[in-house]
C-alpha positions in Angstrom: -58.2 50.6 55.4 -60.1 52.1 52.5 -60.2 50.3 49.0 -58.5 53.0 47.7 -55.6 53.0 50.4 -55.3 49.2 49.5 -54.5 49.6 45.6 -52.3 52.8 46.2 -50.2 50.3 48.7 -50.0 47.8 46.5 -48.6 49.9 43.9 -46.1 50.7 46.2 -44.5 47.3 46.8 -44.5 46.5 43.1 -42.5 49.9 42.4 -40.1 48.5 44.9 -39.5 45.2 43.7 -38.8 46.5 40.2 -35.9 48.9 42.2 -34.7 45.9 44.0 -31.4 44.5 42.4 -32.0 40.7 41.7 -29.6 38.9 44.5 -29.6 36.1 41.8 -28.4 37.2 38.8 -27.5 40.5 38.5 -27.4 40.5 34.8 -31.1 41.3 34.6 -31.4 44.5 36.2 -28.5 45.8 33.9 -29.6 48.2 31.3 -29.2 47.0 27.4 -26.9 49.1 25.8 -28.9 50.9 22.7 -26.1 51.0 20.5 -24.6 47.1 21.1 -26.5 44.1 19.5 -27.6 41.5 22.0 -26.0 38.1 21.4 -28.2 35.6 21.5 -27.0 31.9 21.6 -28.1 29.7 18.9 -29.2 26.1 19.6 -26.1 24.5 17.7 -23.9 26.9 19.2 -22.2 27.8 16.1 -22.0 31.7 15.1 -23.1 33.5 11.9 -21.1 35.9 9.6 -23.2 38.5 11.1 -22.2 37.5 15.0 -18.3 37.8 14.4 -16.5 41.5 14.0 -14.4 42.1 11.3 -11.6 41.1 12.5 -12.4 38.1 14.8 -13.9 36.9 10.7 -9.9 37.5 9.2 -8.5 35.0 12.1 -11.2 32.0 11.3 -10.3 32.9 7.7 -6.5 32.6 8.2 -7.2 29.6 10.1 -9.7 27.3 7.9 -6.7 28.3 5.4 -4.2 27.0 7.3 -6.1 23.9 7.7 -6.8 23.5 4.3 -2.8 23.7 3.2 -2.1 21.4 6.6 -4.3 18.7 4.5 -2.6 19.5 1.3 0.6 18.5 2.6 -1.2 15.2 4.4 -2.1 14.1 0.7 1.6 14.9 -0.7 3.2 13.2 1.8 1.0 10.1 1.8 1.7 10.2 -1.6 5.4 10.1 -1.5 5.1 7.7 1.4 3.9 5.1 -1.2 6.0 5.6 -3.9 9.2 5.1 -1.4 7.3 2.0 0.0 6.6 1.0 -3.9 10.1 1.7 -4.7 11.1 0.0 -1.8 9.4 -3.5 -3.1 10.9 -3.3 -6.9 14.2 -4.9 -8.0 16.2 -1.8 -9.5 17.2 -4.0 -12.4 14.5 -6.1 -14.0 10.7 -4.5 -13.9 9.4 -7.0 -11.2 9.5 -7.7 -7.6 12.4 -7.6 -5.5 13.0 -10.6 -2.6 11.5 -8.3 0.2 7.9 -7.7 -1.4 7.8 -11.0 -3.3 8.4 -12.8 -0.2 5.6 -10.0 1.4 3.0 -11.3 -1.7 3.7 -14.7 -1.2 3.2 -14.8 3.0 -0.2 -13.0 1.5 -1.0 -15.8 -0.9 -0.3 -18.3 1.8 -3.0 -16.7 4.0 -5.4 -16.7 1.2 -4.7 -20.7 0.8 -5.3 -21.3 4.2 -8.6 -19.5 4.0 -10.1 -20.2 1.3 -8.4 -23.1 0.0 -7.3 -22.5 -3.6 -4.9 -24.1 -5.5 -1.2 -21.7 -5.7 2.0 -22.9 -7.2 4.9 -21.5 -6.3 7.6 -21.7 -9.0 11.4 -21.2 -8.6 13.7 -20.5 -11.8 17.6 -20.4 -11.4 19.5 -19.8 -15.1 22.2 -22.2 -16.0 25.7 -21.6 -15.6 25.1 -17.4 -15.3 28.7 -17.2 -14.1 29.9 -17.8 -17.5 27.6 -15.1 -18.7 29.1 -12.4 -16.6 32.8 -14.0 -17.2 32.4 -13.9 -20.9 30.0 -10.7 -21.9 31.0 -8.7 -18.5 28.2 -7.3 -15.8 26.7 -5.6 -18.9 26.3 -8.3 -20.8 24.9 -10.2 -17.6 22.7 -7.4 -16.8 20.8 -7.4 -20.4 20.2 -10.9 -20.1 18.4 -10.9 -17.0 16.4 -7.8 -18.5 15.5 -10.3 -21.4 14.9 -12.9 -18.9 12.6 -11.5 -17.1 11.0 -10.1 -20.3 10.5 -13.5 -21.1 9.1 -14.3 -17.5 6.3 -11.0 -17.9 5.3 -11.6 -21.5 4.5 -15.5 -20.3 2.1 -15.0 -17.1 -1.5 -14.0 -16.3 -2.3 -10.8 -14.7 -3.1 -12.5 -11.6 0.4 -14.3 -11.3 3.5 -12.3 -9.9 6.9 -12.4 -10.9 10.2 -11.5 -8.7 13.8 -11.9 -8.8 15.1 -13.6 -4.8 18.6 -12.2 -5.8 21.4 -12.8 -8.7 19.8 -15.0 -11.1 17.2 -16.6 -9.2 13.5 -15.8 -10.4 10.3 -17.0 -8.7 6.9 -16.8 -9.7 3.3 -17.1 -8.0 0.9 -19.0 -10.2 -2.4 -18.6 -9.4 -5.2 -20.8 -10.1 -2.4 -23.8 -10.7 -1.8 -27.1 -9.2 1.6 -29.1 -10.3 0.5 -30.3 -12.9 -0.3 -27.3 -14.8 2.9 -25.3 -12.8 5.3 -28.4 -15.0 3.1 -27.3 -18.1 4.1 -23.7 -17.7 7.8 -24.7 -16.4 8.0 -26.6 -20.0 6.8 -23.5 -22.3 9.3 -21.1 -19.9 12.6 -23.6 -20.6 12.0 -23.6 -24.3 11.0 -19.9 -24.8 14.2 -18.8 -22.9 16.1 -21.6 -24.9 14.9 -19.9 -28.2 15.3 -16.6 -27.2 18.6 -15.7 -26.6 19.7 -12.2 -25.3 21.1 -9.5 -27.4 24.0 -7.4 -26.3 26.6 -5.1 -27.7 25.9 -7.4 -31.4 26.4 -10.7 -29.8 23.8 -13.6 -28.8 24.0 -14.9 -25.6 22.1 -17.6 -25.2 20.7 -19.2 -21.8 19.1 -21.8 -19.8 16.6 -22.8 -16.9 16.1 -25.0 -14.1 12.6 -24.3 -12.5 11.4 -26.3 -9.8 7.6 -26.2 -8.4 6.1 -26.2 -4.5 2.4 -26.2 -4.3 1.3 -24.2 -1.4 -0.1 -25.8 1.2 -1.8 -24.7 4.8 0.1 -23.9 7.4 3.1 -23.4 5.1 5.4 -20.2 5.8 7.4 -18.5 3.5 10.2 -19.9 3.9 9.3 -23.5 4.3 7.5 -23.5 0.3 10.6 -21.4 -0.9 13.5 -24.0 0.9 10.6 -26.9 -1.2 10.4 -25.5 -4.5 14.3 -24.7 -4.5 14.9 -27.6 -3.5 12.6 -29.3 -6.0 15.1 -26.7 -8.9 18.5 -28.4 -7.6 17.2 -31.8 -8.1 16.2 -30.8 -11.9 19.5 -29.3 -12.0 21.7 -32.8 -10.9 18.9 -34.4 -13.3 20.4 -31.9 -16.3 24.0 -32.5 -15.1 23.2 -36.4 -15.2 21.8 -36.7 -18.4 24.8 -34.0 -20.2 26.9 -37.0 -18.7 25.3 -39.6 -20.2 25.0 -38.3 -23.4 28.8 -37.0 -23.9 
């Protein structure tokens, strides 16, 4: 076979392959439409403005929309989530604590003691005779003066200490920083504010009293075992009071 036979069959069998339909992928022998733009995958697989049709570009619209409101109403109802749980935690008399998140604050505290081991006072107040209040100026009457009370209580403590009221017209208070010592200091200035102060209602003065008692917290107290100690620590001031009105009438 001449030279020139050789080349024209080789040109032959290249014609042929580029006829023959690739077994493997198909795709390739299909003709590119003129009019439709190839798509060509991008490396972070996300698509440009340009890659989406008009109306596939409205949906992803209507949806990143839809998230954004979605996330609006997260926030709001987060938001209201805390001020129930906030609400939830205040006495709705008297602008402080009520039992449930005092009694939260305090198991708190105790953990802090326990860790790092400062000094926390826990100090319980209980008003004298209050019954008499309420018989003698009505619910009112005994309403203002625990308002004034625990006036007395917030104008006398540090923005570290809390204040709440365990029910009726029992008051407790966290001191921080405090050992017993300086707890009976700040027991003494309490008594004589509140005995100096008396309440205002309707045009009348009704004046009170206090018997506060003092726990220091100690680790591996609970909550309830340094409440039941500084109550009890208030009832033995109170049959001291009662004592010494006896022996002095």
């Amino acid at each position: 076979m001449s030279d020139h036979e050789t080349d024209e069959l080789r040109m032959t069998k290249a014609t042929q392959r580029k006829k023959t339909p690739d077994r493997r992928n198909p795709e390739r022998t299909k003709p590119v439409d003129a009019g439709r733009r190839p798509r060509i995958a991008k490396p972070d697989g996300e698509l440009s403005d340009e890659d989406m049709s008009p109306q596939v570009r409205s949906t992803v619209m209507q949806l990143m929309d839809e998230v954004d409101r979605l996330k609006d109403e997260l926030v709001a109802a987060n938001e209201r989530v805390s001020s129930i749980e906030g609400m939830a935690d205040e006495d709705p008399l008297v602008p402080v604590l009520n039992r449930r998140g005092f009694e939260r604050e305090l198991g708190r505290t105790l953990a802090y003691v326990a860790r790092y081991r400062s000094t926390v006072t826990l100090v319980y107040l209980d008003l004298d005779d209050f019954k008499a209040v309420n018989d003698r100026f009505g619910h009112a009457g005994g309403d203002a003066a625990l308002r004034h009370f625990s006036d007395i209580l917030l104008a006398n403590v540090r923005g570290s200490d809390l204040v709440g009221r365990l029910g009726g017209d029992e008051f407790a208070i966290i001191l921080h920083r405090a050992d017993l010592s300086a707890a009976a200091v700040k027991a003494a200035r309490l008594s004589d504010q509140v005995n100096s102060s008396p309440a205002r209602f309707d045009g009348q003065e009704i004046d009170l009293s206090v018997t506060i008692g003092a726990a220091e917290l100690r680790a591996g107290d609970s909550v309830e075992s340094v409440l039941q100690r500084a109550d009890a620590a208030m009832y033995e001031g109170k049959a001291l009071r009662r004592t010494q009105k006896v022996a002095t009438s």
